[in-house]
C-alpha positions in Angstrom: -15.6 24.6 -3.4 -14.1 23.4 -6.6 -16.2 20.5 -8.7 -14.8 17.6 -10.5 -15.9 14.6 -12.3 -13.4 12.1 -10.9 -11.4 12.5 -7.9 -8.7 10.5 -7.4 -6.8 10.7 -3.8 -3.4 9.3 -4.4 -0.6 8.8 -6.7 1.1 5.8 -6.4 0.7 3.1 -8.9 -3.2 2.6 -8.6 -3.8 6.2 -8.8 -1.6 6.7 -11.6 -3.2 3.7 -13.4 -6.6 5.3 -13.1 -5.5 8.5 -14.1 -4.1 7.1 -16.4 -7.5 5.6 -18.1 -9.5 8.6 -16.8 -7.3 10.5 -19.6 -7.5 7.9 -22.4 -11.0 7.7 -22.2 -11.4 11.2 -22.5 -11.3 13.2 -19.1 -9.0 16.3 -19.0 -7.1 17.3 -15.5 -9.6 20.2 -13.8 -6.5 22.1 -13.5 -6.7 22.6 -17.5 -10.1 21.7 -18.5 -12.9 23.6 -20.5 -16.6 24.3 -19.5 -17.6 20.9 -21.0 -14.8 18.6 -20.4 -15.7 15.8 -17.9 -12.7 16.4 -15.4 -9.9 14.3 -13.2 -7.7 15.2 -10.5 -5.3 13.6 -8.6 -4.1 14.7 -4.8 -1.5 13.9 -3.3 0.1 13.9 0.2 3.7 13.7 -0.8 6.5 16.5 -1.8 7.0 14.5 -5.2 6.2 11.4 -7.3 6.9 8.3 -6.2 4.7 6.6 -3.5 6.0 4.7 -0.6 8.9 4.3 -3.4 10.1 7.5 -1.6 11.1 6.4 1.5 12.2 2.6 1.4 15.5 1.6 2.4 18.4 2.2 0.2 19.8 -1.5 -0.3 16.7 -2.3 -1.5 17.6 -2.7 -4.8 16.4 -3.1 -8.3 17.6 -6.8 -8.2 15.4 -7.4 -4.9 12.8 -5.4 -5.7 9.5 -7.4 -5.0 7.3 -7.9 -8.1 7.5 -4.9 -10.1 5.1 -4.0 -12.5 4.9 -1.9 -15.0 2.3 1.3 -15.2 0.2 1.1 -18.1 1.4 3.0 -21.3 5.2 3.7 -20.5 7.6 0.8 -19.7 10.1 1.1 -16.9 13.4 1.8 -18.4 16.4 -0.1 -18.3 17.9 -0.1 -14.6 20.9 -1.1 -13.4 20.2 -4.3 -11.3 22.4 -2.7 -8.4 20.6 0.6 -8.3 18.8 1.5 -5.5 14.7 1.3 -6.0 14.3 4.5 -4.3 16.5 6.6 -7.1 15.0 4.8 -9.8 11.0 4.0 -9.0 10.3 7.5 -7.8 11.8 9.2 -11.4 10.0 6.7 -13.3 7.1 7.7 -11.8 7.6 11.6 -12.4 8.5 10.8 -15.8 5.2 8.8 -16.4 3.0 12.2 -14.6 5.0 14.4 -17.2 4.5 11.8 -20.6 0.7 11.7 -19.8 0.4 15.5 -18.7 -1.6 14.1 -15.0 -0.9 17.3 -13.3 -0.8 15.5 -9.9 -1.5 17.9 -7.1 0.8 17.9 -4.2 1.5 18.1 -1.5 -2.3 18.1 -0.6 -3.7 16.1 2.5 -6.8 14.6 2.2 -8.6 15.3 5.5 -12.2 13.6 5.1 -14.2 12.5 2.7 -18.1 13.1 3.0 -21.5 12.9 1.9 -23.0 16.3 1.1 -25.7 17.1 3.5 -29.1 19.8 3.2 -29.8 22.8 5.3 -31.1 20.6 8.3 -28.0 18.2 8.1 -30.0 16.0 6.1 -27.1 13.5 3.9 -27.9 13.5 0.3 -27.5 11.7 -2.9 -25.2 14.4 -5.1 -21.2 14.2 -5.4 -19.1 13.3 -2.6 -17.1 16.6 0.0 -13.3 16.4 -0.1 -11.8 18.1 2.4 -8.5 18.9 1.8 -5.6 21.2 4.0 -5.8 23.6 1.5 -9.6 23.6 0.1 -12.4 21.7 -0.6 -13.4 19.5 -3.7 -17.1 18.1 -4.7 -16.5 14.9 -7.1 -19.2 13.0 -8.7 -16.9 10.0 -7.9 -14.0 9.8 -5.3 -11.2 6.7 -6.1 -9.3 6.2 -3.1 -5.9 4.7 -3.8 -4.0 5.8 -0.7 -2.3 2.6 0.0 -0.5 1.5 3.4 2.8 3.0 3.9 1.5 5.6 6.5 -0.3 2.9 8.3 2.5 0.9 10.0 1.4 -2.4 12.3 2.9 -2.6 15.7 1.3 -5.6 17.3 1.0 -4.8 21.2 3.3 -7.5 23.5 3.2 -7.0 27.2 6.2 -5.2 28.4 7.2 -3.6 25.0 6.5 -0.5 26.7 9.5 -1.2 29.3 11.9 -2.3 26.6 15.6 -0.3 27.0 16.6 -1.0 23.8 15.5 0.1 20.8 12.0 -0.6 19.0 11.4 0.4 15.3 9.2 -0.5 12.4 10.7 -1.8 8.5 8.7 1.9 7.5 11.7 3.4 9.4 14.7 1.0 8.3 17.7 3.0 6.7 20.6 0.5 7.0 22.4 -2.4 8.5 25.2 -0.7 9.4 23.6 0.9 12.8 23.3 -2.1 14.2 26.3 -3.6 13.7 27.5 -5.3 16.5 24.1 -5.7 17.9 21.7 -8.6 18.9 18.3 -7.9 16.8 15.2 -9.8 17.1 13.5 -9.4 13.8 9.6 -9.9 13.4 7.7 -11.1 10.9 7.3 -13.8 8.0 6.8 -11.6 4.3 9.2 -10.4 2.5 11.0 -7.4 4.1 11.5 -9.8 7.3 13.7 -12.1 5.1 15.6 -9.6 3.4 16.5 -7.5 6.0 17.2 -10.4 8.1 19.5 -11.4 5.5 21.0 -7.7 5.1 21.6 -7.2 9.2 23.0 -10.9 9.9 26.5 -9.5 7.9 26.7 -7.2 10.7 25.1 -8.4 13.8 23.6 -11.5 15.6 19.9 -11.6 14.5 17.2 -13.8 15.9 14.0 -14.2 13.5 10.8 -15.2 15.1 7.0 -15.0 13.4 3.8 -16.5 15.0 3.7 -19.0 12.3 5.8 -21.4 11.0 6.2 -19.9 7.5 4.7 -21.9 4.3 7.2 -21.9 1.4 6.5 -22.2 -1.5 8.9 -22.9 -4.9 6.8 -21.0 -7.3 3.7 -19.0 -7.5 1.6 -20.8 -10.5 -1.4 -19.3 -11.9 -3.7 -21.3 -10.4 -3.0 -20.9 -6.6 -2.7 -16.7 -7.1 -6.0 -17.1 -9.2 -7.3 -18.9 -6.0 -5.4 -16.2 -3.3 -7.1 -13.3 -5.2 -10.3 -15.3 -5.0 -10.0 -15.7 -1.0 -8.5 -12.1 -0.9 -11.9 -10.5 -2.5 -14.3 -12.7 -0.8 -12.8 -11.3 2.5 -13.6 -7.5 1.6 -16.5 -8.3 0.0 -17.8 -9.4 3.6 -16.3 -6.7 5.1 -13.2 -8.5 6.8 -10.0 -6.9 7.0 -8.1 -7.7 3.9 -4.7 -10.5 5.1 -1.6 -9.0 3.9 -0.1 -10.6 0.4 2.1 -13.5 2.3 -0.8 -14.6 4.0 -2.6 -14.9 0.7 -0.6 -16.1 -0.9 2.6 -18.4 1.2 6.2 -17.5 1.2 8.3 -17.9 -1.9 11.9 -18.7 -2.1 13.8 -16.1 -3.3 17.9 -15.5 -3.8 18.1 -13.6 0.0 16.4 -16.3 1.6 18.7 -19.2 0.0 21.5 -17.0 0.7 20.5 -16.5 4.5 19.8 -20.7 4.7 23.3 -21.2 3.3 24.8 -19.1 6.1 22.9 -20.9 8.8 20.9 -17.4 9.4 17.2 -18.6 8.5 16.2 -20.2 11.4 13.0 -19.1 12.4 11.6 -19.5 16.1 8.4 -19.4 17.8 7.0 -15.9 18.7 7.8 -14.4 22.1 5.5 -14.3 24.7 6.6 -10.9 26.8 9.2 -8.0 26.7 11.4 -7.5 29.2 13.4 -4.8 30.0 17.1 -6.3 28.2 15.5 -9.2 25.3 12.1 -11.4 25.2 10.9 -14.3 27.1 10.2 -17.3 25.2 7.0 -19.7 25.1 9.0 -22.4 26.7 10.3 -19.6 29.7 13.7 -18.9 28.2 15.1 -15.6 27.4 17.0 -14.0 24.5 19.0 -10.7 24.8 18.2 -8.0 22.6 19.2 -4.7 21.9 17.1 -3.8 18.7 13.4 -5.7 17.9 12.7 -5.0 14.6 8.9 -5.0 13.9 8.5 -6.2 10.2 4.8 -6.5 11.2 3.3 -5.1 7.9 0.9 -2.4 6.9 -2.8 -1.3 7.5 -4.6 0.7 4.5 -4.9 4.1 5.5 -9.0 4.6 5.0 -9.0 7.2 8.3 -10.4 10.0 6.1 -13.3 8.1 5.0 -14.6 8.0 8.4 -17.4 10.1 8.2 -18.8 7.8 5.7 -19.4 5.1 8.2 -18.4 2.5 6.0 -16.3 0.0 8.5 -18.1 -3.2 9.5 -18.2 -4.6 12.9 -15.2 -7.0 11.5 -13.3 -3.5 11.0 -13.1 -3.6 7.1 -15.1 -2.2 4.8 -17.3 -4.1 2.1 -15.7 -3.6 -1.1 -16.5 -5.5 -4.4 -14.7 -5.4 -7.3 -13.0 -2.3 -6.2 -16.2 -0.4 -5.7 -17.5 0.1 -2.1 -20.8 -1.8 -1.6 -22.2 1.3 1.1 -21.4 4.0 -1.0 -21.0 3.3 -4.8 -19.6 6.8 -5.0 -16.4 5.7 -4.1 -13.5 3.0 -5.3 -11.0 1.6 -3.1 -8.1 0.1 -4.9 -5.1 -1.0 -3.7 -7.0 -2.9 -1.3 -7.5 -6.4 -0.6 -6.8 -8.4 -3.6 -5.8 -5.0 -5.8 -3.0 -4.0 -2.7 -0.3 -5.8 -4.5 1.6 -4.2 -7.6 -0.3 -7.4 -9.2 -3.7 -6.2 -9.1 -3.2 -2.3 -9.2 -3.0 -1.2 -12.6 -6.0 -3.6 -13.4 -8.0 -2.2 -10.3 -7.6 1.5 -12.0 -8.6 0.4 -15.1 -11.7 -1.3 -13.7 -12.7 2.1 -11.7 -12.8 3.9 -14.5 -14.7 1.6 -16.4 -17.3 1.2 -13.9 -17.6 5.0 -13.4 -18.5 5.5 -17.2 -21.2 2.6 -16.9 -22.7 4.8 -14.5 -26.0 6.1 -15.7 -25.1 9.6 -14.2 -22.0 9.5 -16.3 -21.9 11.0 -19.9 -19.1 9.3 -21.5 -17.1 11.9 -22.7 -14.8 11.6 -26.2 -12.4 8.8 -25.7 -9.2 10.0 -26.8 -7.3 7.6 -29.5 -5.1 4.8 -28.4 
């Protein structure tokens, strides 16, 4: 079993951010520490850097890129507006592990995260068991940024399991052009519904439908994403499942969506009540063909290693507070609830880290100079 100070299990933009104030405060990677450096390390489960950045579609690009924000310490640099997001994100993000020296540790699966027990099976007080595919890790603190790219929604529908066309999620998207021709019911009311929506209608007949008529709104001001964030925390705080970002915080108009309005594409209907074998019956007992439904359904956070920590509430979230979990204060979750958005992520590292090193059990080690 390898020991280390701060374990971070992740490294998209929330674990990068707190790796990134691990090291300016004075923590060295394990990989190259010395017997009396407080220690870091970062796992993570994919083949390179990047995060989800890795595997989103190609025409999403710089231009339509959601709310971008920068990771501490190293702008992004200058992008062509036109460039895919998945070419550029991904080697701004290995260029950021290389400037600050992170040594990110991949590909490494995190399998379950534990409390350490005695000889009788007793659970204890000392540093947390990760259990990795490769070994096993005991950290003082565990900061779980894992995100919610692997967790894909699918919302059950009776009959979608007789459908003869074909189902899949945005997480598996690549491009308009295989369904050209087609008739596509698209799901959902955030962001990815509207821009693929916009993207397919060039090519085929599309047919958007969401369970709610969608709340738009002409700009985000400070006050009302103060006020989201507010609702968003007090939800995991009580151990709710955190709402994903639209339903926080309303739909805002963007260029895609005034495009798609323009063309007469953005005409949302009212969910669907059952799939049928060839399209969807209607509330009102119609039916509309369909040979692709495109599920744009959103994301879960993937927490499934923490299991054995027992930490979800009858509600099926887990109580977090200001990052920190409120049943085990050995462990951060970030990137969850009010910190999931690129908004909150780089602020939610920082925070970690500062709440680790007001820990009485922490020795603050030599903050290294900004």
């Amino acid at each position: 079993m390898r020991s280390v100070d701060v374990l971070v299990i992740g490294a998209g933009q929330a674990g990068l951010s707190a790796a990134y104030h691990l090291q300016r405060r004075g923590f060295v990677p394990a990989t190259r520490a010395s017997v009396d450096d407080r220690t870091f390390v970062v796992l993570d489960a994919e083949d390179g850097p990047g995060g989800a950045w890795r595997h989103r579609w190609a025409s999403l690009k710089m231009a339509t890129v959601n709310g971008i924000y920068e990771l501490p310490g190293f702008p992004v640099p200058p992008a062509d507006p036109n460039a895919s997001s998945r070419d550029v994100l991904p080697a701004y993000f290995a260029d950021y592990e290389q400037r600050f020296n992170l040594d990110v540790q991949r590909p490494v699966r995190v399998k379950a995260v534990r409390r350490p027990t005695t000889a009788d099976g007793m659970e204890t007080d000392g540093p947390l068991i990760v259990e990795t595919d490769s070994e096993t890790w005991s950290a003082g603190h565990v900061i779980n940024s894992t995100g919610t790219w692997t967790r894909p929604h699918w919302p059950y529908y009776p009959g979608m399991e007789n459908f003869r066309g074909r189902q899949l999620h945005v997480r598996d998207y690549k491009s308009a052009d295989e369904f050209a021709g087609q008739r596509v019911v698209i799901v959902g009311a955030g962001i990815s519904a509207t821009q693929l929506l916009e993207e397919i209608s060039h090519v085929a007949d599309t047919f958007w439908v969401t369970r709610n008529e969608p709340v738009w709104e002409d700009r985000f001001s400070t006050p009302k994403i103060r006020a989201a964030l507010a609702r968003a925390e007090e939800r995991v705080r009580e151990g709710l499942p955190p709402q994903s970002i639209v339903r926080v915080t309303g739909m805002h108009r963007t260029p895609w969506t005034e495009r798609a309005e323009a063309r007469g594409v953005l005409m949302r209907h009212p969910m669907f009540t059952r799939i049928e074998e060839h399209g969807v019956r209607m509330p009102d007992g119609s039916f509309e063909p369909a040979d692709v439904i495109l599920w744009a359904t959103g994301f879960r956070a993937e927490l499934r290693h923490l299991a054995p920590l027992r930490l979800r509430t009858r509600h099926g979230g887990i109580r977090v507070a200001n990052g920190r979990s409120l049943d085990e204060p050995r462990l951060f979750v970030i990137g969850y609830g009010p910190s999931q958005s690129t908004i909150g992520a780089n602020r939610a590292g920082r925070d970690a880290v500062i709440a680790i090193l007001s820990d009485p059990a922490t020795t603050e080690p030599t903050a290294i100079p900004a």
